[in-house]
N, C-alpha and C positions, 0 to 999 in steps of 0.2 A: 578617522573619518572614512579612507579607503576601505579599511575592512570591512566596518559599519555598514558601510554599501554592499561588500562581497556576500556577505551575511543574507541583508537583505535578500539580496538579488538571487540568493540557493533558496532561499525561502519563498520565494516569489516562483523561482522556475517550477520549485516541488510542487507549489500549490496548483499552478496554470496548465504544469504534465497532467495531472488528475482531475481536470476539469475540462469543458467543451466548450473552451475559448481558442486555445494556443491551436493545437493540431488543425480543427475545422478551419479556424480562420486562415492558417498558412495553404491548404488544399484549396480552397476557395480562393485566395489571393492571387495561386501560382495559376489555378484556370481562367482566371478571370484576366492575367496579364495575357494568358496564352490566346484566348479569344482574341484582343486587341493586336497583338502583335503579329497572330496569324495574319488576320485580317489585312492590315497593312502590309504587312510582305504581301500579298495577293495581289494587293491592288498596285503595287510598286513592281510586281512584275508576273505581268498578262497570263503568261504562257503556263502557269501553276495548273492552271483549270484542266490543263488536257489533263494531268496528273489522273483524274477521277473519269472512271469510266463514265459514259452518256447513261446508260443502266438504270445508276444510281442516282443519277441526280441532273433529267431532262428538260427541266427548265432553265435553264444558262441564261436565258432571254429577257428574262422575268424575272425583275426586282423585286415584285410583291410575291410570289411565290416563298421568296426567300423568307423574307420580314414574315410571311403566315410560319413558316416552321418554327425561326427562332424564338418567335412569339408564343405559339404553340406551346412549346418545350420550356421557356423560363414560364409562363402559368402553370403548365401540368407537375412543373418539378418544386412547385412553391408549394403547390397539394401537398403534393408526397412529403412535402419538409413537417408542414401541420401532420400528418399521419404519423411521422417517424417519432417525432416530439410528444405527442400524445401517448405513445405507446412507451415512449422512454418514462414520463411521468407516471404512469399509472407501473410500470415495473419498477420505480421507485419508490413509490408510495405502497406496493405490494411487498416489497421487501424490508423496507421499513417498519412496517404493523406487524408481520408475519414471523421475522427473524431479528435484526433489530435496528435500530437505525445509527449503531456506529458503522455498518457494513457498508453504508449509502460510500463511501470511500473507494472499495474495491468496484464497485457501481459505475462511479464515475471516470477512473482510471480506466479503464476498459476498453483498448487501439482503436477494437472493432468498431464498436462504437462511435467514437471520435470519429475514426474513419469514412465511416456511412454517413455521417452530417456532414466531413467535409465536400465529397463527394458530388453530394445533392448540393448545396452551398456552393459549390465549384462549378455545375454543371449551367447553374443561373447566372452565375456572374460570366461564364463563359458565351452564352446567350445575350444577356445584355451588354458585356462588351462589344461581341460582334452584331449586333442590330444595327446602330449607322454606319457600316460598313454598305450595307443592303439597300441601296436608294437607287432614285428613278433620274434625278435633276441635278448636279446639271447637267453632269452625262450618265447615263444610265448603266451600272457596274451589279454584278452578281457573284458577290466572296465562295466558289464552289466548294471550294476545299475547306472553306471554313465552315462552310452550314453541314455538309458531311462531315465534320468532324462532329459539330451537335448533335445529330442524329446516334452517330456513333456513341457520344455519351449519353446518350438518352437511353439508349438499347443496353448500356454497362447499369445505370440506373436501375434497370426494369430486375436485370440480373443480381443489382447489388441488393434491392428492396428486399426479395426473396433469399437473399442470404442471411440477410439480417433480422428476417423475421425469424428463421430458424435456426439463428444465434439467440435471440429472447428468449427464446423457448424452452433452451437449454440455459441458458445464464441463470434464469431465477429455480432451476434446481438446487436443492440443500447441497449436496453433494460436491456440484460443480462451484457453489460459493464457498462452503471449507476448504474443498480444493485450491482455488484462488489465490483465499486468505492465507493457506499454510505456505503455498509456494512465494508468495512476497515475504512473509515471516523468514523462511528458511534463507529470500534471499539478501535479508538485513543479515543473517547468523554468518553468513558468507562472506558478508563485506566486511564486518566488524571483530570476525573471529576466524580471520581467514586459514592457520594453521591446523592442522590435525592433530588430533589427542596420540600421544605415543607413547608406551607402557611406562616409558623412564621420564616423562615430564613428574617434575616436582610442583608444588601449588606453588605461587609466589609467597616471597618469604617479607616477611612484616620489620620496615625498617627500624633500628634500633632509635632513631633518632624520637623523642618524645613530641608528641600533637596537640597542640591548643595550650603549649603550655604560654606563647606570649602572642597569641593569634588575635587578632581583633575582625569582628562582623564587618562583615559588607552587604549593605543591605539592599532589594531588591529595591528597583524603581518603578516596576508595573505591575499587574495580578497576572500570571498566567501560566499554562504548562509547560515544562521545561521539551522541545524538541529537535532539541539540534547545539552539542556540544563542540566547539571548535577545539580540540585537545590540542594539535599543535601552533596557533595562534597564542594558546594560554600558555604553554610552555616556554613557546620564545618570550612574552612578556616577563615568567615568571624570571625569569634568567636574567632579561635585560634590566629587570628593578631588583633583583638579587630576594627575592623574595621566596616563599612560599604558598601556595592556595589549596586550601582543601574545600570541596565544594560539598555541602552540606544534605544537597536532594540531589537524587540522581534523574535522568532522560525519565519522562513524563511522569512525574510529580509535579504536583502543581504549586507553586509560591505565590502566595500574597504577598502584596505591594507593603513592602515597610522589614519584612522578614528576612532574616540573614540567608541570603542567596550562597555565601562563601565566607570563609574565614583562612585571613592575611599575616604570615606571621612579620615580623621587623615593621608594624605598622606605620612607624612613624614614615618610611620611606613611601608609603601611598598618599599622595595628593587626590586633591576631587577627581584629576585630571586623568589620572593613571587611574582613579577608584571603577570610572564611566568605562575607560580603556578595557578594563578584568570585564566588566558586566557585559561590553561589547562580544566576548566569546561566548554567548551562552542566548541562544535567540529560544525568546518564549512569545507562545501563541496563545488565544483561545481554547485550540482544539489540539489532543494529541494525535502525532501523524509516527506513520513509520519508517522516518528518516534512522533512526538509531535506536527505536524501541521496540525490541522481540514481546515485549510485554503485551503491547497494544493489543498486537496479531493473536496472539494467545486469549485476550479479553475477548476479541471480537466469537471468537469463534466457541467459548463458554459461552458468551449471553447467547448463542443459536442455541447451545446446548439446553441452556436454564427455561429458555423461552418453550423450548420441546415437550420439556416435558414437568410443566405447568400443568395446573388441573384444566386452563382453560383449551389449551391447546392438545395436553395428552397425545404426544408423539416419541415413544421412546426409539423409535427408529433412529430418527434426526438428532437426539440426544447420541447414539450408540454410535453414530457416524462422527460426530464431532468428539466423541472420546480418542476414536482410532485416528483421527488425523493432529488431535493434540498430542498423544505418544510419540506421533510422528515426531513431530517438531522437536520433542523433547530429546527423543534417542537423536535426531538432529544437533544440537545442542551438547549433546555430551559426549558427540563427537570430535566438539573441535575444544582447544586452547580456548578458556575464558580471558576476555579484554582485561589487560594487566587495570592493575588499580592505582598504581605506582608509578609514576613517569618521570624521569630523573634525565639531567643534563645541565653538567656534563655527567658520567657516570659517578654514580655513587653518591651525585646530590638530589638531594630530593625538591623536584620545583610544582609538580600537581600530586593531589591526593581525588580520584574521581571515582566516587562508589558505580557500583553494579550490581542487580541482581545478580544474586546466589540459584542457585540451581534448585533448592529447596523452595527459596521464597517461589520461583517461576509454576513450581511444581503445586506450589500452594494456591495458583492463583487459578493453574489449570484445572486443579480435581476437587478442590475441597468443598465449595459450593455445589459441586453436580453431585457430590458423594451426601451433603447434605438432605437435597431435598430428594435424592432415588433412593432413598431409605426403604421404599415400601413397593418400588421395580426392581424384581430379579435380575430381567435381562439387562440393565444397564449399570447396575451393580455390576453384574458377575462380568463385562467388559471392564469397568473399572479394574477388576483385579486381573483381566489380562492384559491391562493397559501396561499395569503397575509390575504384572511379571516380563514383559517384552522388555521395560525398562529398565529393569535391573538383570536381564540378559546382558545388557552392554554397559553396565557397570562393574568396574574393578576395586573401586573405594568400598571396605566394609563399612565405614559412615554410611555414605548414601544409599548401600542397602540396605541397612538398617531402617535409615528413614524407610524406605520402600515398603518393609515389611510392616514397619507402624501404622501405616496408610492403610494399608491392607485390611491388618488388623481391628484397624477404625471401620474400615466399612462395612464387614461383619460384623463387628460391635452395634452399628449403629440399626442394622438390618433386623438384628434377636427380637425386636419386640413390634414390627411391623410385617414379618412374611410369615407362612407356615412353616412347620416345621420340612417338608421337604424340600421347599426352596433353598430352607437358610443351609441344609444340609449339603446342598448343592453347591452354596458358597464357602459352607467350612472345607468342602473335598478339594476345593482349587487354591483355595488357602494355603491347605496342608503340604500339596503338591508344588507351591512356591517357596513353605518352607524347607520344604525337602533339597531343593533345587540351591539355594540361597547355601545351605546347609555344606550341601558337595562344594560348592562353587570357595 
């Protein structure tokens, strides 16, 4: 049950970081206590007021003077909140129709963002907290230091609005959303593959021991995407029931309710109780997230590419930018140690079996669709094959440049009967010039 909550509760935080509840509300909350506590220290002692030059703030006398600003300032800053809101949704709803709406994620994640709502949200509660501080009866008190602090946030306000318009502005460029998306892609690869590739790493070796030969299902109990793998919660289980688990899908695959989520070897040793226990490391959602899926990242930023250069849209710019930032990820990626598949404890027993994208599949998921339908665009073709040769620059595996070249080979294949002859020509020269390359290497 502890874990079940632990679970939850990473699942719950992932989701509330990415969204414009948690951050605003805590900004809002901390000014909003600040208001009040200012306020009462003020009033708990006199002498604050000289603090603030006469300059700034000449009515000391005047109660209602005060209550007009803080007044003032929580109306004029509830405006601006309808403004800021408005302009978030229609840059949602533009980037949704436009690129596509699995990006709406990196949207919402976005500090700045967050930020500017709490701000505004903070600036109001900082207002209304400090308002019955500001009265006439029964004796007549004027919070100085607190209503110049309003002012004060009013004028950061005025500063912040205009910063954040001219973050909108730039956020819903193509460019800066692949950018984004590769930089959180890259830094799942980071966390999950934190070693670097070194000329003498060996691939993991495939244990001798035989799989599924006395394994029994463990079937799922909900529908959903797989987004968040607990590896070593399963491991100490698998240990403590002396078991085995190979888990059948891997991070965002989706499982339907009823379908073998894992398979148990020594079944007879799993109870319902222990069966709930295994299911409890494996949190599935609705929606896939990228807690542990480089995949996703890699999706999001194809569909901008597909969406590009669509007949309706016809953008191969946007297509040619999200090629070069897929490569990225990808030489990313085969940079480091891939996440072992095999997890053993003590050594040399084998207690998880946890698949992973291969570097081929990743590869397939980045180019194959964009290679399909730019069959009859040069310019995002002929990136394609310099995606494909940066790639295989930093590959030492002849497998995987081999793959490399097949790809290649594919997209001039596929090119022969939709471009002229000197376009295609143009793609068999760069071809030629990777085979060459591939050749020496």
């Amino acid at each position: 049950m502890h874990h079940r909550l632990s679970v939850l509760l990473r699942s719950a935080t992932y989701a509330l970081r990415g969204g414009f509840l948690v951050r605003p509300l805590v900004i809002a909350v901390l000014l909003g206590a600040a208001g009040a506590v200012l306020s009462g220290t003020e009033e708990a002692i006199p002498g604050m007021s000289r603090l603030i030059p006469e300059v700034l703030f000449p009515s000391r006398q005047d109660p209602q003077a005060a209550q007009a600003i803080l007044s003032a300032i929580a109306t004029s800053i509830m405006t601006v909140v309808s403004i800021v809101f408005a302009i978030l949704l229609m840059t949602l709803t533009l980037a949704s129709t436009q690129f596509s709406p699995r990006i709406l994620v990196s949207f919402v994640r976005d500090r700045s963002t967050q930020s500017t709502l709490g701000v505004f949200l903070g600036t109001f509660a900082y207002c209304v907290a400090a308002l019955p501080a500001a009265r006439s009866l029964p004796v007549a008190f004027v919070p100085v230091v607190t209503v110049t602090g309003a002012m004060l946030l009013a004028l950061i306000c005025v500063g912040w609005l205009v910063f954040f318009i001219n973050h909108i502005s730039q956020s819903i460029s193509v460019n800066q959303i692949t950018d984004r998306i590769a930089r959180e892609t890259e830094l799942v690869i980071a966390e999950y593959m934190p070693r670097r590739r070194a000329p003498l790493d060996l691939p993991e070796s495939v244990p001798s021991a035989a799989l599924g030969d006395d394994e029994v299902p463990v079937l799922c109990r909900q529908s959903g995407y797989i987004r968040f793998i607990d590896i070593g919660y399963l491991v100490a289980l698998t240990r403590e029931y002396g078991v085995r688990v190979r888990l059948e899908r891997r991070v965002g695959h989706f499982v339907p309710e009823g379908i073998a989520l894992m398979r148990v070897s020594k079944g007879s040793r799993i109870t319902p109780d222990r069966e709930r226990q295994l299911l409890e490391g494996v949190d599935l959602g609705p929606v896939r997230t990228m807690q542990q899926d480089v995949e996703f990242g890699v999706i999001q930023i194809a569909d901008i590419a597909l969406r590009a250069i669509s007949p309706a849209v016809n953008d191969p710019s946007t297509a040619i930018s999200c090629v070069d930032h897929l490569g990225r990820v990808l030489i990313r990626w085969l940079d480091r140690v891939p996440p072992p598949t095999y997890y053993y404890d003590p050594p040399h027993v084998l207690r998880l079996v946890l698949p992973w994208i291969s570097f081929e599949g990743l590869l397939d998921t980045a180019f194959e669709q964009i290679r399909h339908y730019s069959q009859s665009d040069v310019a995002v073709s002929l990136r394609l094959l310099r995606a494909y040769d940066d790639i295989g620059a930093t590959v030492k595996d002849p497998e995987l440049r081999a793959a490399l070249l097949r790809r290649a080979e594919r997209v001039v294949a596929g090119c022969t009967v939709h471009l002229r002859k000197d376009d295609l020509g143009r793609l068999q020269e760069r071809l030629a010039a990777m085979q060459a390359r591939a050749a020496v290497q």
